[in-house]
C-alpha positions in Angstrom: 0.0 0.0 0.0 1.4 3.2 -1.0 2.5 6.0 1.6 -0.4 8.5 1.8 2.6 11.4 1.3 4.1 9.5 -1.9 0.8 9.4 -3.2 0.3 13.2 -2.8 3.7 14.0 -3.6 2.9 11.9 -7.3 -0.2 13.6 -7.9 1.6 16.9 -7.4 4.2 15.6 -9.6 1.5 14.9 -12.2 1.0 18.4 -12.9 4.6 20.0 -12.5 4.9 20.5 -8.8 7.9 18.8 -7.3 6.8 19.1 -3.6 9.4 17.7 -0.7 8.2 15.2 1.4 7.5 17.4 3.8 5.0 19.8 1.7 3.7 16.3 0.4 2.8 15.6 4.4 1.5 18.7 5.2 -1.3 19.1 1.9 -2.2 15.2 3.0 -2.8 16.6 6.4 -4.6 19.3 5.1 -7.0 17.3 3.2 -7.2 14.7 5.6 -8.4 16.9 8.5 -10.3 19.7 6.4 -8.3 22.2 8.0 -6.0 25.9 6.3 -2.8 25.4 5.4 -0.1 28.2 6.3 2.7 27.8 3.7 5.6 30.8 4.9 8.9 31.1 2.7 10.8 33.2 0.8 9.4 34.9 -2.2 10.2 32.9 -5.2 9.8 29.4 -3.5 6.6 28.3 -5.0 4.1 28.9 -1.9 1.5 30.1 -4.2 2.3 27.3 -7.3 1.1 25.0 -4.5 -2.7 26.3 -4.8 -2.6 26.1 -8.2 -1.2 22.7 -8.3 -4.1 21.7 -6.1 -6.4 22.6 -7.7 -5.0 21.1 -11.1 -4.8 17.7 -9.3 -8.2 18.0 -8.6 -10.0 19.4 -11.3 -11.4 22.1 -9.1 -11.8 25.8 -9.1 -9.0 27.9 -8.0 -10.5 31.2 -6.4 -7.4 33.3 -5.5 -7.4 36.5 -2.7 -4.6 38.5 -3.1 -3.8 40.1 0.2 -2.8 43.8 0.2 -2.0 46.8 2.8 -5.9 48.3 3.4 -7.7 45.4 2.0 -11.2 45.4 3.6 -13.9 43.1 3.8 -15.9 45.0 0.9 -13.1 44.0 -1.2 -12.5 39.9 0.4 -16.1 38.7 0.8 -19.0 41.1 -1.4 -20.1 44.5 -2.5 -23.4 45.9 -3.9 -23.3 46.9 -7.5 -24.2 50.1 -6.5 -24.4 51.9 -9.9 -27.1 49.0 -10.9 -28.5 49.9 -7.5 -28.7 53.6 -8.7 -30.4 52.6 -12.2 -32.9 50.7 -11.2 -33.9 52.9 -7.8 -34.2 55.5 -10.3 -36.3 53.6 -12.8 -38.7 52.9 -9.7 -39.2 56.2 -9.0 -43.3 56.4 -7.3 -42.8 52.2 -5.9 -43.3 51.4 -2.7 -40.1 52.4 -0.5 -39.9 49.0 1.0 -40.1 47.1 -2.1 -37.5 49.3 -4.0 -35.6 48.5 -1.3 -36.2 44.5 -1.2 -35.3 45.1 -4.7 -32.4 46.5 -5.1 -30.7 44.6 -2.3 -31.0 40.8 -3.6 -29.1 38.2 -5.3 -29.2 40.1 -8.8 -26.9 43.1 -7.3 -24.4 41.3 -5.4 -21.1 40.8 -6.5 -19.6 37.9 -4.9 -15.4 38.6 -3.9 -13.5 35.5 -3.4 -13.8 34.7 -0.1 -17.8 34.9 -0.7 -17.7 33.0 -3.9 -15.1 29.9 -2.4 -17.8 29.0 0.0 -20.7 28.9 -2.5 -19.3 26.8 -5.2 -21.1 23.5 -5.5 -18.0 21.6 -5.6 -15.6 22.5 -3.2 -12.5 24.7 -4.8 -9.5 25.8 -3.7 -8.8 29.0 -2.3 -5.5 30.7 -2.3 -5.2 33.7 0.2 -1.5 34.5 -0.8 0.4 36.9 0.9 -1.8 36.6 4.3 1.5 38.7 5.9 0.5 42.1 3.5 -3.3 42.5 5.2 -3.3 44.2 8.7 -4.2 43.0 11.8 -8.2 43.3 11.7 -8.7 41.9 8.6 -6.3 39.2 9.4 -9.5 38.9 12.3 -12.3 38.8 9.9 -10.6 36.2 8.2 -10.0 33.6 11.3 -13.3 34.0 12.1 -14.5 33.3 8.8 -12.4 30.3 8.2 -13.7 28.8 12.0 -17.5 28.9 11.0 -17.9 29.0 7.0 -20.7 31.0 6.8 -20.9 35.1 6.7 -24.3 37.2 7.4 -25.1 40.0 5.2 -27.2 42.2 6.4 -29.5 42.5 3.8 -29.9 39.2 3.0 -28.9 37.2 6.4 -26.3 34.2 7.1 -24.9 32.6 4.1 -23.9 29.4 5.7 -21.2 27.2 2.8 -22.5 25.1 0.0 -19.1 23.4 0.2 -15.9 23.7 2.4 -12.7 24.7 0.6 -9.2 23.8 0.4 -7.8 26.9 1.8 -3.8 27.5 1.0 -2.5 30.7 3.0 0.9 32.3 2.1 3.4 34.9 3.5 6.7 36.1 2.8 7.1 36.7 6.6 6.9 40.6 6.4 5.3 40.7 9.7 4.4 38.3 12.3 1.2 36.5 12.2 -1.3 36.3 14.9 -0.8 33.2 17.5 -4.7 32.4 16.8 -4.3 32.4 13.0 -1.3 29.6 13.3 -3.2 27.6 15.9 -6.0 27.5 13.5 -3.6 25.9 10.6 -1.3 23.7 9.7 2.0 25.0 8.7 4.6 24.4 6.3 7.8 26.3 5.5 8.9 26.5 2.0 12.2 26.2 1.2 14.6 26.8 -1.7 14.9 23.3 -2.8 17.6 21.7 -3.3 19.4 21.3 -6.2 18.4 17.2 -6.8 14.8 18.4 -6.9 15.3 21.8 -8.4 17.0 19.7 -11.2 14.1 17.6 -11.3 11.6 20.5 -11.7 13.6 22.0 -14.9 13.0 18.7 -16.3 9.5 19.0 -15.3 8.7 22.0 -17.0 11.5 21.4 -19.3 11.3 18.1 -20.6 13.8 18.3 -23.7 16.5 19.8 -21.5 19.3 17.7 -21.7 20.1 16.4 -18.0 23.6 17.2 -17.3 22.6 21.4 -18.1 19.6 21.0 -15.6 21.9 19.7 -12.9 24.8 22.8 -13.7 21.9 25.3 -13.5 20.4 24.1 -10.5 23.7 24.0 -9.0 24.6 27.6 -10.3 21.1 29.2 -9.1 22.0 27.2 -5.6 25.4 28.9 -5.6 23.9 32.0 -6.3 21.1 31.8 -3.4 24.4 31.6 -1.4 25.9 35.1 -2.4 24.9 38.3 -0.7 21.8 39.1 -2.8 19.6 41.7 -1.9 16.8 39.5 -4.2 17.4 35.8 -4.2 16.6 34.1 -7.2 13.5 31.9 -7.0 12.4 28.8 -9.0 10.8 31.0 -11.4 14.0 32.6 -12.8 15.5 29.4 -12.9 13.2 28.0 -14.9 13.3 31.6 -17.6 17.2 31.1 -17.1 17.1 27.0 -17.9 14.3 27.8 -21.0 17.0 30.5 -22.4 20.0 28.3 -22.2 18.4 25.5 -23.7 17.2 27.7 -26.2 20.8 28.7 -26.9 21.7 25.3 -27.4 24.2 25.2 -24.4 25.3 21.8 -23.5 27.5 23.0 -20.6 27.7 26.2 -18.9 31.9 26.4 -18.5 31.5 26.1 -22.3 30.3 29.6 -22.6 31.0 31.4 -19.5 30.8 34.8 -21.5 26.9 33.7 -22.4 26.2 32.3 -18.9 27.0 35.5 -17.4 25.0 38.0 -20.0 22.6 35.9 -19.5 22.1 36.2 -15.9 19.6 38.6 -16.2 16.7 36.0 -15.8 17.6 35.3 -12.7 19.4 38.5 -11.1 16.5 41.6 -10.7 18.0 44.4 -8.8 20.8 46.8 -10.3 22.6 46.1 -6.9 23.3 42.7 -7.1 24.3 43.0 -10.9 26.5 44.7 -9.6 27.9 42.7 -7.2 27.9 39.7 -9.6 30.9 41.0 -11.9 32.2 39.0 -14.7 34.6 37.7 -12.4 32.2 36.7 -9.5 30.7 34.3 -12.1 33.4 33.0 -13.3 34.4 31.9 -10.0 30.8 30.2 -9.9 31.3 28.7 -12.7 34.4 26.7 -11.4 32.4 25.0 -8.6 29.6 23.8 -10.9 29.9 20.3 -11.3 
């Protein structure tokens, strides 16, 4: 009988996420128990590729928040199309008061935001609230509350209790701390750079004509350069752009064209400071501990 985590760890696999064991525990866990998952990390690790990948492994909806300084409720769970409102109050003009008003506050003028529209799906989706860390404190509040009961009450219409319970995927790049109660309410993950076995092996994921050997010298390179004093570490994305390019270039190894290599580097290095730091010389240096 196959390990529960392999299994996982496969399905992701199945769809171009190359999780670590640990991930592959922790979105078993999740499923198992019905409860958030907290995924923290560095940007440019692949927290939010996770919700996607879930969803893609289970043919369900992905309904994305993305967190931001000042989001509000208004903006996370509904609003009133107010400008429909306007039209049709206006178009009433003599009705009944108390039937304009029924009217104009139903079903046909709400607009559902994503944390209203993940818990009204007939089938249950994922929802991806990435970058939990950029919302403040009080809507970080709203949210644990809503994630306890599934069900919100608008005033107008009353409790809206969920059709279906998500997948929720939650995200941060660690910008602030989280609240104790939100991390007693999940389970939690830290994302990691990974290694350069499986960062090889995600290359060849997304990459599947890549020769080998060039996979396993970029992954090392990218690794090597994780380890320099970056101001912006590269994540998996760049090394993929990077990996794409250099195949594209017909590169078969990267001491072959060390000129190329570092011109180049500009898929994976984003901030005039460490372009900077990472002179001809600094890559050549690089270079010579690439396998």
């Amino acid at each position: 009988m196959p390990i529960p985590f392999e299994t996982i760890a496969a399905q992701l696999a199945g769809v171009g996420y190359i999780p670590d064991r640990g991930l592959a525990a922790a979105v078993w866990l999740m499923q198992t128990l019905s409860r958030p998952l907290l995924l923290e990390g560095e940007a440019g690790v692949g927290k939010t590729e996770v919700g996607r990948a879930l969803a893609r492994t289970r043919d369900a909806k992905l309904i994305r928040l993305q967190c931001y300084e000042g989001l509000d409720q208004s903006a996370a769970l509904y609003e009133w199309n107010y400008q429909r409102q306007l039209l049709a109050i206006k178009a009433r003009e003599g009705a009944d008061a108390q039937a304009v008003e029924e009217h104009v506050f139903s079903e046909k003028y709400l607009l559902e935001r994503p944390l209203l529209a993940a818990i009204r799906q007939e089938r249950p989706p994922v929802l991806l609230i990435d970058e939990i860390d950029r919302a403040d404190e009080e809507f970080e509040a709203f949210l644990l509350e809503l994630l306890a009961d599934f069900q919100v009450t608008i005033p107008e219409l009353g409790t809206i209790v969920a059709t279906t319970i998500p997948l929720v995927v939650l995200t941060s790049n660690g910008t602030r701390e989280l609240s104790d109660a939100l991390r007693r309410r999940c389970l939690y993950h830290y994302v990691d750079f990974p290694d350069i076995d499986r960062e090889a092996r995600i290359i060849l994921s997304h990459l599947p004509r890549i020769d080998v050997a060039l996979a396993t010298q970029i992954a090392q390179m990218v690794g090597l350069l994780r380890k320099e004093d970056l101001r912006k570490k590269p994540g998996v994305a760049e090394t993929l752009d990077w990996a794409a390019t250099l195949a594209g270039l017909d590169l078969r190894h990267l001491r072959d064209e060390p000129e190329l290599v570092h011109e180049t580097l500009a898929c994976v290095i984003k901030t005039a400071e460490d372009r900077s730091r990472l002179t001809r010389e600094v890559s050549s240096r690089l270079l010579g501990m690439v396998a």
